[in-house]
The first five atom37 places (N, CA, C, CB, O) and aatype in JSON, in Angstrom:
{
  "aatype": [20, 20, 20, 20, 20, 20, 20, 20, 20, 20, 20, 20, 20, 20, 20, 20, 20, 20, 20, 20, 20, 20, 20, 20, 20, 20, 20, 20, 20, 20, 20, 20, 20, 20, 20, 20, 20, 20, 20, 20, 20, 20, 20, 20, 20, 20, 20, 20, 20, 20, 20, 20, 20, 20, 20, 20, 20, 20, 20, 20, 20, 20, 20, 20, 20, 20, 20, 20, 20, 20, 20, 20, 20, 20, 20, 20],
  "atom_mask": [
    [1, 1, 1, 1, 1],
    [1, 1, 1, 1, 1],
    [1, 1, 1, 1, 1],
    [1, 1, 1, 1, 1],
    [1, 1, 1, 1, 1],
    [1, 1, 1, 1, 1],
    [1, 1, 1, 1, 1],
    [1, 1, 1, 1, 1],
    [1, 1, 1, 1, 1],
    [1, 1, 1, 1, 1],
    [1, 1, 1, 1, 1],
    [1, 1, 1, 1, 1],
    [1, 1, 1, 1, 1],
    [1, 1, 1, 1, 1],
    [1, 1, 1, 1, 1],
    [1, 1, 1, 1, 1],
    [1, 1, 1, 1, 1],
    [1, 1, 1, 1, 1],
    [1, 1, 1, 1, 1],
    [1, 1, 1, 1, 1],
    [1, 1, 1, 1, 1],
    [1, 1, 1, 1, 1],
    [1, 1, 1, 1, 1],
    [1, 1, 1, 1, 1],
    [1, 1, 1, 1, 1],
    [1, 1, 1, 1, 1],
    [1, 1, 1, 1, 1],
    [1, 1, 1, 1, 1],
    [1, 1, 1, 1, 1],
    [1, 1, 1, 1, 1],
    [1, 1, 1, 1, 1],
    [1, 1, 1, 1, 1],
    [1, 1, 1, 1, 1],
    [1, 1, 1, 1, 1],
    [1, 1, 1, 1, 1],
    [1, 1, 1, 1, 1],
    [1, 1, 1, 1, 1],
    [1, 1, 1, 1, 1],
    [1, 1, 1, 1, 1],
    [1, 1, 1, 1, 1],
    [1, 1, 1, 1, 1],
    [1, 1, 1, 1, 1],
    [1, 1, 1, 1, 1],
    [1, 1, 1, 1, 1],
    [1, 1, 1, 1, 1],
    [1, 1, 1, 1, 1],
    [1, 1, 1, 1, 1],
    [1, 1, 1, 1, 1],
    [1, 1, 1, 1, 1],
    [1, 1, 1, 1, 1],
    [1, 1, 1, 1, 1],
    [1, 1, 1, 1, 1],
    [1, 1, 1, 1, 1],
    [1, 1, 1, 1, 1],
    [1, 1, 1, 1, 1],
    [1, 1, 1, 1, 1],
    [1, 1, 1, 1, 1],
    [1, 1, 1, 1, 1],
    [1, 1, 1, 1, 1],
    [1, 1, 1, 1, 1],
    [1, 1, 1, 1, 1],
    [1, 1, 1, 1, 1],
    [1, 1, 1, 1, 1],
    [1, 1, 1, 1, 1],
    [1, 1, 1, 1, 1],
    [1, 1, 1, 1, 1],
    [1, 1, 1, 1, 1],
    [1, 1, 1, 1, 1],
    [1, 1, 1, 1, 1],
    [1, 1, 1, 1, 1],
    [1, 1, 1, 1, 1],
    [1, 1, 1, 1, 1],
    [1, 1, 1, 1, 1],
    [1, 1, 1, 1, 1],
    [1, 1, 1, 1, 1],
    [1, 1, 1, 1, 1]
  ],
  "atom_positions": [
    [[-59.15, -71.64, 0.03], [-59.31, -72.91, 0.67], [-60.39, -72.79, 1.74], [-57.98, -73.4, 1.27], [-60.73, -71.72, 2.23]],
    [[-60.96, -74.1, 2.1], [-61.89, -73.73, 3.52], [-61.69, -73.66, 4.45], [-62.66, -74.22, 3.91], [-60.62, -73.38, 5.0]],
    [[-62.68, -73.9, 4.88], [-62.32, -74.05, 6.71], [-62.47, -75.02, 7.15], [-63.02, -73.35, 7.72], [-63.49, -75.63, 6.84]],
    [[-61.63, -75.54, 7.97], [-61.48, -76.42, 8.75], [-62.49, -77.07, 9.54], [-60.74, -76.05, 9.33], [-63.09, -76.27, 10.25]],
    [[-62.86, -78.29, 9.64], [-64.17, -78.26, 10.36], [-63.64, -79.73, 11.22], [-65.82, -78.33, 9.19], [-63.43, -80.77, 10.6]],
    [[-63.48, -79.65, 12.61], [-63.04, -80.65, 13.69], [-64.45, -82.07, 13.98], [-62.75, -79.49, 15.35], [-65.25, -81.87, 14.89]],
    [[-64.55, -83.01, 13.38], [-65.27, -83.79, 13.76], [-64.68, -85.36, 14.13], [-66.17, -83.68, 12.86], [-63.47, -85.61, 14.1]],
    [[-65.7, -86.37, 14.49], [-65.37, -87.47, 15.49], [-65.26, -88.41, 14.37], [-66.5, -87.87, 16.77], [-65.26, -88.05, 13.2]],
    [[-65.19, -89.46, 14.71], [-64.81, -90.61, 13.91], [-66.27, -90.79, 13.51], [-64.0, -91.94, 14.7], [-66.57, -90.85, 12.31]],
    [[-67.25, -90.88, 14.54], [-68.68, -91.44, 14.18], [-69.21, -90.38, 12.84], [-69.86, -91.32, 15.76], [-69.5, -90.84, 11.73]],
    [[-69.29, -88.51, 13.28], [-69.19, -87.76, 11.97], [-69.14, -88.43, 10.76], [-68.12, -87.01, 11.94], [-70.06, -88.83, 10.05]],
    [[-67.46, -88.54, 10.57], [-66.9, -89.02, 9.54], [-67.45, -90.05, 8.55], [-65.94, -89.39, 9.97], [-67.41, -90.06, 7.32]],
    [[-68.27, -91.42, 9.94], [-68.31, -92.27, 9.66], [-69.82, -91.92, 8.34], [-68.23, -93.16, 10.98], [-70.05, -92.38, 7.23]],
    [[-70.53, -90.9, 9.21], [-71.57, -91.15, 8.53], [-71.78, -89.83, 7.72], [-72.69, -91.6, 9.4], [-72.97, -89.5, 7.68]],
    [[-71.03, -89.1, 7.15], [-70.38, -88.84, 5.67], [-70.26, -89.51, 4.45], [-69.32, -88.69, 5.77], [-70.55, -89.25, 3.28]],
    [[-69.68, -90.58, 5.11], [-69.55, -91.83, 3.97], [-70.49, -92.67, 3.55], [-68.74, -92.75, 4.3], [-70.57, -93.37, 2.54]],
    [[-71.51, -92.39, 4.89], [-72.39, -93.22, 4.46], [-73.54, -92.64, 3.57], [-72.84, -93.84, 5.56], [-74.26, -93.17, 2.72]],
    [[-73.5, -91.7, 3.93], [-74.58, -90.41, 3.28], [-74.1, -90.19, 1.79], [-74.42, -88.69, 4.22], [-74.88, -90.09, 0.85]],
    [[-72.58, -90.11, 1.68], [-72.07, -90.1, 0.22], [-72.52, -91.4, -0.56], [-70.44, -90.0, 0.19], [-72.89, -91.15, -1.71]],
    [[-72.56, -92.73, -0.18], [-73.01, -93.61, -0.67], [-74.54, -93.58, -1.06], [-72.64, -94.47, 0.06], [-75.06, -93.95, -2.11]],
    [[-75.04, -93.12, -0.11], [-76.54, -93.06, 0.09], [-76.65, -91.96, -1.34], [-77.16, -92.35, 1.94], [-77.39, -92.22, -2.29]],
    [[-75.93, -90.93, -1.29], [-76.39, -89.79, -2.27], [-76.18, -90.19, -3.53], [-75.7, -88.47, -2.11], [-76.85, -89.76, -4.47]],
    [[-75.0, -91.27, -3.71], [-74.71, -92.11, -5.05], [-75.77, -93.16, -5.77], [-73.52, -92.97, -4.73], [-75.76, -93.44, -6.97]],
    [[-76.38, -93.51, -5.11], [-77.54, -94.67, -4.99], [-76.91, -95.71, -4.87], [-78.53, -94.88, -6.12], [-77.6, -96.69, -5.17]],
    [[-75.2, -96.1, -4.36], [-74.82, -97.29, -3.85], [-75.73, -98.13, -3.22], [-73.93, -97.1, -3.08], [-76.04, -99.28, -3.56]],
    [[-76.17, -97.43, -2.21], [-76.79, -98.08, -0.95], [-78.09, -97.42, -1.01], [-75.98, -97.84, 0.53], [-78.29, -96.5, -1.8]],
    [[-78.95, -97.86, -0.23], [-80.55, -97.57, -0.06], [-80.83, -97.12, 1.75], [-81.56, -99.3, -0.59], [-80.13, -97.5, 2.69]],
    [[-81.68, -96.5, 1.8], [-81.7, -95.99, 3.29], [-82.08, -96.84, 4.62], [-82.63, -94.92, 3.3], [-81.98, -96.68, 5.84]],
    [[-82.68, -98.01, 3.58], [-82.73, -99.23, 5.16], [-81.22, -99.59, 5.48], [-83.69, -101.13, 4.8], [-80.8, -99.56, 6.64]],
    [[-80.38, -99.94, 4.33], [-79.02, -100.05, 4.49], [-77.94, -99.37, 5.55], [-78.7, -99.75, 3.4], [-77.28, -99.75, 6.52]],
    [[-78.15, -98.03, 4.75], [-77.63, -96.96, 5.95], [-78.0, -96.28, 7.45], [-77.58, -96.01, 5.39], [-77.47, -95.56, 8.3]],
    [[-79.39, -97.06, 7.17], [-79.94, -97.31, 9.08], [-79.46, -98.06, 9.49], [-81.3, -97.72, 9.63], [-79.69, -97.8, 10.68]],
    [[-78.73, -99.15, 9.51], [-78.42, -100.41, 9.71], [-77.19, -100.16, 10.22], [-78.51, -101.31, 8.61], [-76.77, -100.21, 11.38]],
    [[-76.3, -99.7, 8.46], [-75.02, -99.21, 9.37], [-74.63, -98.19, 10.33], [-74.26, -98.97, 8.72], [-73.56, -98.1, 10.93]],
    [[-75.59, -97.5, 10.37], [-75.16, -96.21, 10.99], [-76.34, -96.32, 12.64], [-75.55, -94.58, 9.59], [-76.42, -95.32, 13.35]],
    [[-77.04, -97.51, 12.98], [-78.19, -97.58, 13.99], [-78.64, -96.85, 14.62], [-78.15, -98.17, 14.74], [-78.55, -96.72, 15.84]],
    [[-79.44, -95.99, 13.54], [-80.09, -95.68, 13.49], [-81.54, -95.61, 13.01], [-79.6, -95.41, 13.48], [-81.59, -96.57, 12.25]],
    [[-82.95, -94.96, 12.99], [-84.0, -95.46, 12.18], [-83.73, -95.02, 10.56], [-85.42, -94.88, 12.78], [-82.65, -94.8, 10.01]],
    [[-84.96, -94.98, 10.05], [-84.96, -94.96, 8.52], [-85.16, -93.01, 8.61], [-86.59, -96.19, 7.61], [-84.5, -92.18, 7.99]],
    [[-86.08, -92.81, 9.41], [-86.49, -91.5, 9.15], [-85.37, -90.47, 9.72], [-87.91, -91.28, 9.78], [-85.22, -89.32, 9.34]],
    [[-84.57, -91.2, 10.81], [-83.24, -90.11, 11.32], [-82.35, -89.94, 9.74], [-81.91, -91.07, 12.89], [-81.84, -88.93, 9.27]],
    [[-82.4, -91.22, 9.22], [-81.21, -90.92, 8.03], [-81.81, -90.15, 6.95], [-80.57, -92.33, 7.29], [-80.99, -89.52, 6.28]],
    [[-83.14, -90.03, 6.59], [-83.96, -89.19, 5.92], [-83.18, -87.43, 6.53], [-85.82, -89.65, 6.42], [-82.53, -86.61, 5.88]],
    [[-83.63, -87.39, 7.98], [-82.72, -86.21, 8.48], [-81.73, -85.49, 8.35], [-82.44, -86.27, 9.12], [-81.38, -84.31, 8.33]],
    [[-81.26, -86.81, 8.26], [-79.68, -86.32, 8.01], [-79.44, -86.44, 6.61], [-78.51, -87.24, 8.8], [-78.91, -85.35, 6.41]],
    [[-79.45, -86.93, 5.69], [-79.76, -86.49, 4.7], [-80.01, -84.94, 4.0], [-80.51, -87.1, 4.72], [-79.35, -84.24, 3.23]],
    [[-80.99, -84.86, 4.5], [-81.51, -83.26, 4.54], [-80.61, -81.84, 4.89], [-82.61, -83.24, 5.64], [-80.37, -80.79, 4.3]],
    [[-80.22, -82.49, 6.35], [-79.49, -81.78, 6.52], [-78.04, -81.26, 5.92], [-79.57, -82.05, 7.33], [-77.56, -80.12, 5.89]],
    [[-77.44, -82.73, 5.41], [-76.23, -82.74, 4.63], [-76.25, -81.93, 3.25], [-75.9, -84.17, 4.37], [-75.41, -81.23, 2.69]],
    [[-77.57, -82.3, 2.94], [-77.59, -81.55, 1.76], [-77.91, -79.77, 1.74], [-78.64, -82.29, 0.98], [-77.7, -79.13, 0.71]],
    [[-78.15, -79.45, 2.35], [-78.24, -78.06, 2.69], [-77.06, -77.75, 3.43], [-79.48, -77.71, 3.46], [-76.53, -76.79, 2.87]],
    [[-76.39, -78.11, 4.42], [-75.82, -77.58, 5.14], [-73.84, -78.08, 5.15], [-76.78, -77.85, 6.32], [-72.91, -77.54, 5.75]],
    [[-73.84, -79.32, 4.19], [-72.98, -79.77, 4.12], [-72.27, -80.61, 5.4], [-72.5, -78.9, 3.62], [-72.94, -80.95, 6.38]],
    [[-70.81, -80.89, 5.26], [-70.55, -81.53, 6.47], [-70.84, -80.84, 7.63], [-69.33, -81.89, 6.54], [-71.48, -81.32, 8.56]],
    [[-70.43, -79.86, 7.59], [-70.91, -79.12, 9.03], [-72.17, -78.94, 9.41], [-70.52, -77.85, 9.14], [-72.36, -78.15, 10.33]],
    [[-72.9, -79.38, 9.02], [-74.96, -80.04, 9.2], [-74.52, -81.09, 10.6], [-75.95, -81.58, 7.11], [-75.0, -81.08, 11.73]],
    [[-73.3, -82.06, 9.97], [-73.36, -83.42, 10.56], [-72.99, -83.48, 12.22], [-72.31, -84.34, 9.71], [-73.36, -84.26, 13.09]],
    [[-71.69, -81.79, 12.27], [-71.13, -82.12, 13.47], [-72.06, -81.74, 14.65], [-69.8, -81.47, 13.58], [-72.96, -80.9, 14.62]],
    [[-71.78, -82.31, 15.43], [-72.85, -81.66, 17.1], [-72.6, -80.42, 17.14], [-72.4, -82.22, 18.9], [-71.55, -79.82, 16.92]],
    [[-74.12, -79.89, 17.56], [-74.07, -78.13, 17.85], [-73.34, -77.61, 18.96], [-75.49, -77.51, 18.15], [-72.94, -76.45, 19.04]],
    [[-73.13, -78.88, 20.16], [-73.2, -78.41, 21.41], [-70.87, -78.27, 21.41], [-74.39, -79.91, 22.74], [-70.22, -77.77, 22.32]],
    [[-70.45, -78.74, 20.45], [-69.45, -79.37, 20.2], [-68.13, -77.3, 20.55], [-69.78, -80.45, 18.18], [-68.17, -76.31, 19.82]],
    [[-67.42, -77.45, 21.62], [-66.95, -76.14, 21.98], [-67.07, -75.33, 22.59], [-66.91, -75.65, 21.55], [-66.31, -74.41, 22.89]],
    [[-68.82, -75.74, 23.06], [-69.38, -74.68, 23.93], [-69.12, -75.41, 25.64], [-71.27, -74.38, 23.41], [-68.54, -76.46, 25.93]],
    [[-69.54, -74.8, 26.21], [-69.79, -74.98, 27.74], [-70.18, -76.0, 27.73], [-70.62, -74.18, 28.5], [-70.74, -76.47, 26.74]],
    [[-69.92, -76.86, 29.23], [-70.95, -78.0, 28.81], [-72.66, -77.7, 30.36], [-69.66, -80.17, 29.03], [-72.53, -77.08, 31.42]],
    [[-73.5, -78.15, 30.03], [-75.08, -77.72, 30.55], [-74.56, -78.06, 31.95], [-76.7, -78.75, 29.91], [-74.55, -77.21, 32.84]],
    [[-74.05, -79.54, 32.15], [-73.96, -80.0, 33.52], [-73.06, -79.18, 34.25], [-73.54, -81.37, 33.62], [-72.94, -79.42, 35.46]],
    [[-72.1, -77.83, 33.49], [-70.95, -77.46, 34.91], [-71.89, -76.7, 35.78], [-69.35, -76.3, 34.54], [-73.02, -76.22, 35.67]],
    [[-70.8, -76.79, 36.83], [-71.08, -75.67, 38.05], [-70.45, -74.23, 37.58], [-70.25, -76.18, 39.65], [-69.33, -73.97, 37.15]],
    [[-71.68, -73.3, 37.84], [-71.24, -72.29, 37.64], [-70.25, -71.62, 38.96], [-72.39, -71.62, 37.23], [-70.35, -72.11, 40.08]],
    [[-69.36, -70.55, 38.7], [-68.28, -70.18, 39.59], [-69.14, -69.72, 41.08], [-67.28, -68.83, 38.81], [-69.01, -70.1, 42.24]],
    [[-70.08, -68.69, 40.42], [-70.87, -68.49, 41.26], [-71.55, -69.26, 42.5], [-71.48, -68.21, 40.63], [-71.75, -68.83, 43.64]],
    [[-71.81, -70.37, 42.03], [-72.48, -71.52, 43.04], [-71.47, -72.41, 43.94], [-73.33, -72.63, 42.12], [-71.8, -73.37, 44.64]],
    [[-70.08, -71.85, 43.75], [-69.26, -72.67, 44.5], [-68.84, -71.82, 45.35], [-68.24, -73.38, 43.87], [-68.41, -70.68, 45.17]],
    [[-69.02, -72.66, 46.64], [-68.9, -71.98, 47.79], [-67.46, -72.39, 48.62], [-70.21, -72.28, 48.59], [-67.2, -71.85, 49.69]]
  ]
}
């Protein structure tokens, strides 16, 4: 079985849309529309889905630290 992969509703959302997109349901002005974004981000993502699968889709930054904390060090 796989692995588990934790993503958001928006993720999800645009899974589905990309699965449609990969079906030729829908066309890519379509899925800019739904997903508002441009034509060439969904080209992106696209790309990415297809190489990398769902886990292409989720945020990189998603578990890690976040940029804005204070480090321990700097608190005085």
């Amino acid at each position: 079985m796989g692995e588990l992969i934790r993503m958001s509703k928006k993720e999800m959302v645009r899974i589905s849309v990309l699965e449609r997109l990969k079906t030729g349901e829908i066309q890519h002005r379509h899925a800019s529309q739904l997903l508002g974004v441009s034509k060439r981000q969904i080209q992106r993502l696209k790309k990415k889905y297809k190489i990398e699968g769902a886990e292409g889709l989720v945020h990189k930054g998603r578990g890690g630290p976040s940029n804005r904390q204070i480090k321990p060090e700097n608190i005085a």
